[in-house]
N, C-alpha and C positions, 0 to 999 in steps of 0.2 A: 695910485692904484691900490685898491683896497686887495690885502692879504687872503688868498684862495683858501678855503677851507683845509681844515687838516687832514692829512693822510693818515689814513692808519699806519701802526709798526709793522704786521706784518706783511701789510702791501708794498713797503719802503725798504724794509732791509730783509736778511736772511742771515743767521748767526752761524757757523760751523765751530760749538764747542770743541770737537775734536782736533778743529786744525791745531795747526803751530802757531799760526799768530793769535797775538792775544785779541778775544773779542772788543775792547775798546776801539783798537787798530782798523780791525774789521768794519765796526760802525764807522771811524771818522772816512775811512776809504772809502767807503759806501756813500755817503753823501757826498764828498767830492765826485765821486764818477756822475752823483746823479746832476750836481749843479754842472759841471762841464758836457754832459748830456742834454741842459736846457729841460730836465725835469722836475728839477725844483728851479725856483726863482727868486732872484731877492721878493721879499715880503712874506714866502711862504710858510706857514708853520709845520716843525714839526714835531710828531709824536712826544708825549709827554715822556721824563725820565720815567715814571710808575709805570706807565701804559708800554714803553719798549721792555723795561726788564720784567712785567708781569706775561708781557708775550711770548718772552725768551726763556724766562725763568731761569735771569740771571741778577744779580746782585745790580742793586739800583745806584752804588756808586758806582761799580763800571760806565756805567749810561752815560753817570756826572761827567766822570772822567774826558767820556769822547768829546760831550759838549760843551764841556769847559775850554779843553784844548782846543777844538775849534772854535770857541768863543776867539780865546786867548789868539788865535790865527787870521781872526778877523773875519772867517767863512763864515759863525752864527752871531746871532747879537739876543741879546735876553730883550724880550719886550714886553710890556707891562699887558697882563693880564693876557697873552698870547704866547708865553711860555718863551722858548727860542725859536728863532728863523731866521731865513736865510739873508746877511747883510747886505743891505745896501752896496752898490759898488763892487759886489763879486758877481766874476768873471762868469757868463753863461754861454751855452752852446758854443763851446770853444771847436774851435778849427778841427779837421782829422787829424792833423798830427799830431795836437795837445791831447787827443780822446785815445790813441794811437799809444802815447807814450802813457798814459793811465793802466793801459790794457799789460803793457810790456812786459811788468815785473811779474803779472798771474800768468801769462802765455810763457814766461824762464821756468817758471813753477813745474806746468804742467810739461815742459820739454823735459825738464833732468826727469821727473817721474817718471815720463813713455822712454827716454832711457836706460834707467835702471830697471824697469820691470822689461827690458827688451822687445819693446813694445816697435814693432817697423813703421817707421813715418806715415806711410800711407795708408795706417790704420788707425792713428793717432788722426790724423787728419780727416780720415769719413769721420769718424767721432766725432770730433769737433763740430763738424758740418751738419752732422744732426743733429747734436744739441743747439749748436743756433738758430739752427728753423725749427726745432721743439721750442724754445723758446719766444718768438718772433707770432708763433700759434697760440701761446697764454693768452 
């Protein structure tokens, strides 16, 4: 099956300089959620290193960085004249649990948050519920 066009960066990821984790993280997380999502696919390419960090306007080894280490994980594969995409033989549209437990460590995140700002569960949670039907409306 011939390899789907490329995605743009910022259709693909979304960077939060501010957080705590380092942006490279952020990118490799980012395309794992999307291949266990089943929205990328072995064969697909994507965004060039230049084309993510001129979008982000962040340093283009960072970029290297994520896609190497995913290289190096077996999730991307360099392909000649197609840049990197997604390997062969990785796992797609994984089950809910697997997409479930991706989710996990950002939902601990934002739990100690809505704790320490004393934030009451059942506020944290309509929040939540809008932004996933804000989202679900993109």
């Amino acid at each position: 099956m011939p390899p789907r066009p490329g995605i743009s960066a910022s259709a693909l990821f979304s960077v939060n300089t501010g957080a705590g984790e380092p942006i490279y993280r952020q990118l490799m997380d980012q395309v794992r959620r999307l291949i266990a999502a089943g929205q990328l696919v072995p064969g697909d390419s994507l965004p060039s290193v230049r084309d993510v960090a001129e979008t982000f306007a962040v340093n283009p080894m960072t970029v290297s960085k994520a896609y190497s280490l995913l290289e190096a994980a077996g999730v991307l594969a360099r392909q000649r004249g197609l840049g990197m995409v997604v390997a062969q033989g990785t796992a797609t549209a994984q089950g809910m649990d697997s997409r479930l437990n991706l989710l996990q460590p950002t939902l601990e995140k934002a739990a100690l948050e809505a704790a320490q700002l004393e934030i009451p569960a059942e506020e944290a949670l309509a929040l939540f519920a809008r932004l996933l039907k804000e989202g679900r409306s993109e």
